[in-house]
N, C-alpha and C positions, 0 to 999 in steps of 0.2 A: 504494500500500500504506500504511496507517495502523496501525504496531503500537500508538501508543499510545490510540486507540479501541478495538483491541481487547481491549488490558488492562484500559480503564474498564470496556468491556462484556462482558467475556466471565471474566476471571480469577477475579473473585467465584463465578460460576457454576459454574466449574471446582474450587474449590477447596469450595465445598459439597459437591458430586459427589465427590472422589476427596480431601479431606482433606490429609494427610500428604502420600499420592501425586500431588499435584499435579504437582511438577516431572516426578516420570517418566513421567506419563502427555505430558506438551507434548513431551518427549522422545521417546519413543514414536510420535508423532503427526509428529514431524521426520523421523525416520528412513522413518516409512511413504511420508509426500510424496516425500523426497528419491527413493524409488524410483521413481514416479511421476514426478517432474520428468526423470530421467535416461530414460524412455519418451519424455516429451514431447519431449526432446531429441533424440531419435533420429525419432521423426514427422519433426518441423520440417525436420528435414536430408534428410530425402527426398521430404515432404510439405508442403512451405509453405504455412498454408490458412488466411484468415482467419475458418474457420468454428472452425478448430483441430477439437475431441473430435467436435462436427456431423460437422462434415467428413473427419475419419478412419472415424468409424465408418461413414457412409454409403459411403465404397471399399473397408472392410472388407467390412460386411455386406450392405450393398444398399442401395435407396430406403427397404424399411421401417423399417428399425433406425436408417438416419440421420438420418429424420423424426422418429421417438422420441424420439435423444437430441437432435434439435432441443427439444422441446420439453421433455424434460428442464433442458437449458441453457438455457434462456429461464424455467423455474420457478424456478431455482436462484437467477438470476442476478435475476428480480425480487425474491424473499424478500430477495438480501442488497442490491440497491437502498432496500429497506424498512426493511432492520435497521440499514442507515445513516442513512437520512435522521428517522427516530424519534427517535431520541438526538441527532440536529445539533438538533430542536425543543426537544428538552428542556435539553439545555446554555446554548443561546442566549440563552432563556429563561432558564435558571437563572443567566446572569450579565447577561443586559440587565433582566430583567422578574422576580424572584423570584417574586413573587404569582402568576403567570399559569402558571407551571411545573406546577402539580395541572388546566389546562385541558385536556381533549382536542381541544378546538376551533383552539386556537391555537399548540399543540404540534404538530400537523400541516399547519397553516395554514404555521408557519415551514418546517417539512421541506418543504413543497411547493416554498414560496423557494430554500433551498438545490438543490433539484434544478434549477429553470431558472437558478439561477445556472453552477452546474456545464454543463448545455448551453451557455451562452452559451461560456461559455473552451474546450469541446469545437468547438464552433462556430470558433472560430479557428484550428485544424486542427491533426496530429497533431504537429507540431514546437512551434508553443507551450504544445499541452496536458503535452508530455514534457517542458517545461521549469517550466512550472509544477509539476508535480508533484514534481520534482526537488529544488526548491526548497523546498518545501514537507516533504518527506521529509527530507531533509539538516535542517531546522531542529528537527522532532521527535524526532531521534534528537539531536542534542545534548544537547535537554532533558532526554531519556529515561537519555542517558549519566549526566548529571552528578545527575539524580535517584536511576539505581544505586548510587552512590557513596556520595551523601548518606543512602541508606536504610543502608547497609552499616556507615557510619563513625555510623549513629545507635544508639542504647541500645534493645538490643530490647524488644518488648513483654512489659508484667507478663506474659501467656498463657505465654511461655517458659519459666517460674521456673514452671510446672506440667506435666505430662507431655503431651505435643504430643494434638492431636485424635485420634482414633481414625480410620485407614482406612476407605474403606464399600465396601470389597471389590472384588471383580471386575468387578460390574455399574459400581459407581462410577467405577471405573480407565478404564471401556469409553467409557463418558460421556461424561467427562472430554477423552479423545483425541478423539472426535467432532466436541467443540465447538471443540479442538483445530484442526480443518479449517478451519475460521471464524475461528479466530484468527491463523491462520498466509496464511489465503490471501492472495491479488493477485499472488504469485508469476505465476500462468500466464497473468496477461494477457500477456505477449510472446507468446505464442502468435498472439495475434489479431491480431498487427500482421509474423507474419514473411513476408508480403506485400510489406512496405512498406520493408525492410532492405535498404539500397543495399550491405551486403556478401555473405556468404553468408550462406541462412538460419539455419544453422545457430549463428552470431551470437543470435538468438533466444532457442534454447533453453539456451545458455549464460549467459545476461541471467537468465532464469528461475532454474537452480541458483542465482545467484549471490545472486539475490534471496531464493529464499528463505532460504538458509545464513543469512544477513545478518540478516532479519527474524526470526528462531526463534534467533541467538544474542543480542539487543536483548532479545527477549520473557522468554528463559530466564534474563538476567541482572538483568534487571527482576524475574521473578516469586521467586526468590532475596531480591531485597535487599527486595521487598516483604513477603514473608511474614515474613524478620526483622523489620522495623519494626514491621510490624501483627500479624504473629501467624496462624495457620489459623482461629483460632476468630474473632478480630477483622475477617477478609477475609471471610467466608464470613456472618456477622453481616450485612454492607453490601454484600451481594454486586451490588446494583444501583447500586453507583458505588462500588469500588473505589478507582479514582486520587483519587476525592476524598477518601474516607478517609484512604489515605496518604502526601497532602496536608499533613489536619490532623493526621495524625500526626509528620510534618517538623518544623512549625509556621512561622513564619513566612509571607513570600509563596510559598510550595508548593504551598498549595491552589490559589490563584489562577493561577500559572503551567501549573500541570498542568492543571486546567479549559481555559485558552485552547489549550495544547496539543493538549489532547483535539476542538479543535473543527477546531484544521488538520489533524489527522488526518483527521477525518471530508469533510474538503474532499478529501483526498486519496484517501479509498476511494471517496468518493461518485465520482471522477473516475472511478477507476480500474476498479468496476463498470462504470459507466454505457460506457466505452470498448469493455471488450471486451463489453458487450450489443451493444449497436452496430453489431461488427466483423461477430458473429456472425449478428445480423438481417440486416445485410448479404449476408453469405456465401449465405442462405438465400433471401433474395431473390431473388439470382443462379443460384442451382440451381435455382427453382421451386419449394422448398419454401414460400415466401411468396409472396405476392404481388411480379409481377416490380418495381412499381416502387420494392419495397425495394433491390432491387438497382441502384439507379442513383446515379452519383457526380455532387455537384455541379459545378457551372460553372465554379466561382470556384475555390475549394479541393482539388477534384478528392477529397473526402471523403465518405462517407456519409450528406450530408444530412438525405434523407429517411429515415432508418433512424432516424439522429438524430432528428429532429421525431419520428416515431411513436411511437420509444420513452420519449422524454421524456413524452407525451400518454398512456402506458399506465401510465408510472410516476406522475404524478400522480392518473389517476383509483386506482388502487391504494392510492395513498397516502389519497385521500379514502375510500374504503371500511373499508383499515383502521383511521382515524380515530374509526370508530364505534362502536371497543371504548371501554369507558369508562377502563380499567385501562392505564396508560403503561407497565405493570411484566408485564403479559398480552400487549400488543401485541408488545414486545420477544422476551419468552421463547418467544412462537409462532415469530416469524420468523427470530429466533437459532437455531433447533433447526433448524426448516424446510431452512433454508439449508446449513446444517454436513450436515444429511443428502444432501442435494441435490447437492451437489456432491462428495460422497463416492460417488455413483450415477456422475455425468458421471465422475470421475477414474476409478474402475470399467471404465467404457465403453471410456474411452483406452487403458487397460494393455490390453486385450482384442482391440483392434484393433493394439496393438503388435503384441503375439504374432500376429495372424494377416498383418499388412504387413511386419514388421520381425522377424520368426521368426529370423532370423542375427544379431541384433545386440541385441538388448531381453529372450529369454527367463527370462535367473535375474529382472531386474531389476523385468521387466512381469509374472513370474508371480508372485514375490511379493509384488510392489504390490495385485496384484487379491484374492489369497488372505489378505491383514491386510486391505482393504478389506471382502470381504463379510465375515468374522469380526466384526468391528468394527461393522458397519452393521446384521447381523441381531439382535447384541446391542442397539445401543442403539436399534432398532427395535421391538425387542419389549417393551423397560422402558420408552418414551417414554412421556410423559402423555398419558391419552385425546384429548385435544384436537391436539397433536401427531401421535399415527400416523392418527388419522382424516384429519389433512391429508395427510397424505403419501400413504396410501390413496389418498385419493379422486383427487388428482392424479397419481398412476402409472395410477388406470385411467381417467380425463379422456384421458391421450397413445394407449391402445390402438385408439379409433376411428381415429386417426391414421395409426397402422403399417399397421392390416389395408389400409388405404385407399389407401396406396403400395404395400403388397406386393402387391396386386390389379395395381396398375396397370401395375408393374414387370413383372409374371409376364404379362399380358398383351399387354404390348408384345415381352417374350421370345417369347411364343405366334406375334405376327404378324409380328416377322421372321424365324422360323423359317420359316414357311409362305409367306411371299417366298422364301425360299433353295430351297425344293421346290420352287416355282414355276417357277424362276428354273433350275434345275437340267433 
């Protein structure tokens, strides 16, 4: 989890969208996950599945629907592989290479780097990669602390000595939480690994609350002391780098420390995607929804391998395709939307199959998770930028050749061993 990546990249964004509303919409967006985390929580304890939402809903609903959200969470999950490794380019650049920062070329060239960096340390299996990230989390949330602080105990911005931004209303607010999902996630990767918990699994899904509690009070108390220093109208002005702004609004070495920060964050999401893609490819290999030899654990590590290698090989070519946008500030805001949508569909899916697996134990929790999800989704579905619901479009009807194609096969395999049982009768 990278809250402080998510701040560079996302709170600017948020804070154009819902102004004023900022805080309550991240708020908002807490409270909805936390319902959803408390589902997952209840799967994991009765359902330990490294396919996780895949995997619930395919015993919820059958082959077709769990092919779907297969392929839901592999959209999701590549968008925010993308929406990470973009901004590791640009960062990298922006503090190795200034000049080179306005390149599409080489802005993507380094994202590619980062992602087989990130493979190699996944590559040394699940105990060193949780240690690295650990590591890595614990040092950005210092920063992040002692930067609240320093925003809090700083002279707020001239903006304040004027009547605060104006709200942009309901649609704004809607927005807002949306991107909300994007910025709060990594929470549910314990999900993909409560396979591999030498306690109960249920261990897991307590990891999950815990994280995200943790991650949404860092953000919340960041996005507070940020907005004093810089103001809504001063954050929303730079909304495509954020921490660097208020940075230079610190003054001193602020800028420079938040920058580097912002880049081990991004080591840390890039992990933490890339992990539970992974888990998940995995999972799917092993059912058949992929190709079986995703489904096979290496030799050495007794880890997902080739899951690994494939998906690192899908996420570079991806990476090189969307390279080809010329715009670093286009590429981003596609795949930042993309994503927050995407995985507001997959969390969706989960509550859905709580309710129909975990009907005694999940109902207030998973039905009002689902019921503030589609509220939330069809609003900022329907106000998204052309370019935005075209993608989302097209890709929810990409997965329907999918489902018919399993529920064909499902139903006919129901077909033929019924007619054994006649048979056989």
């Amino acid at each position: 989890m990278g809250p402080a990546f998510s701040l560079a990249s996302t709170l600017g964004v948020m804070v154009a969208a819902a102004g004023a509303l900022t805080i309550a919409a991240l708020l908002g967006t807490t409270l909805v996950l936390l319902l959803v985390a408390i589902a997952f929580m209840q799967l994991i304890a009765r359902f330990p599945d490294a396919g996780s939402s895949y995997g619930w809903a395919r015993r919820a609903f059958g082959e077709g629907i769990g092919a779907y959200t297969a392929w839901i969470l592999i959209v999701a999950n590549f968008f925010a592989v993308l929406a990470t490794a973009i901004p590791a380019g640009t960062y990298t650049l922006a503090l190795c290479a200034p000049s080179l920062v306005d390149s599409a070329f080489w802005s993507a060239s380094i994202g590619c780097a980062w992602i087989v960096a990130i493979t190699l340390v996944l590559y040394l299996g699940i105990r060193s990669s949780a240690r690295v990230a650990a590591v890595l989390l614990i040092a950005e949330l210092i920063v992040l602390g002692a930067s609240a602080i320093a925003g809090i105990a700083h002279a707020p911005a001239p903006s304040h000595a004027a009547p605060p931004a104006p709200s942009l209303g309901a649609v704004g607010f809607i927005e807002a939480m949306v991107l909300g999902i994007w910025m709060i996630d990594g929470w549910e990767v314990t999900a993909s690994t409560s396979e591999e918990t030498r306690r109960a699994p249920r261990v897991a899904g307590v990891g999950g609350i815990v994280g995200l509690l943790v991650t949404a009070a860092f953000l919340i108390a960041c996005t507070i002391a940020y907005v004093h220093v810089g103001g809504v109208r001063g954050i929303a002005a730079d909304e495509t780098d954020a921490l660097a702004f208020v940075g230079g609004r610190l003054g001193g070495m602020w800028r420079t420390l938040l920058v580097v920060t912002v880049l081990v964050s991004l080591a840390a999401t890039l992990e933490t995607t890339l992990l539970y893609l992974v888990r998940s490819v995995y999972a799917m290999g092993r059912d058949g929804v992929l190709p079986s030899a995703l489904g096979r654990l290496g030799a050495r590590t007794r880890d997902p391998d080739i899951a690994l290698v494939a998906v690192t090989g899908a996420s570079l070519l991806a990476m090189a395709i969307v390279g080809l946008v010329p715009s670093a500030n286009d590429r981003l805001t596609l795949v930042l939307n993309g994503s927050a949508v995407f995985l507001g569909i997959l969390f969706l899916t989960s509550c859905l199959a709580a309710l129909r697996l975990c009907r005694e134990d999940t109902p207030l929790f998973a039905g009002a998770g689902a019921l503030a999800l589609v509220i939330i989704l069809t609003v900022a579905i329907a106000q998204a930028a052309p370019a935005t619901r075209w993608c989302v479009v097209v890709a929810l009807a990409l997965g329907l050749p999918i489902t018919l194609g399993y529920a064909v096969r499902e139903r006919m395999r129901k077909g033929q061993s019924a007619a054994a049982g006649n048979i056989g009768g």
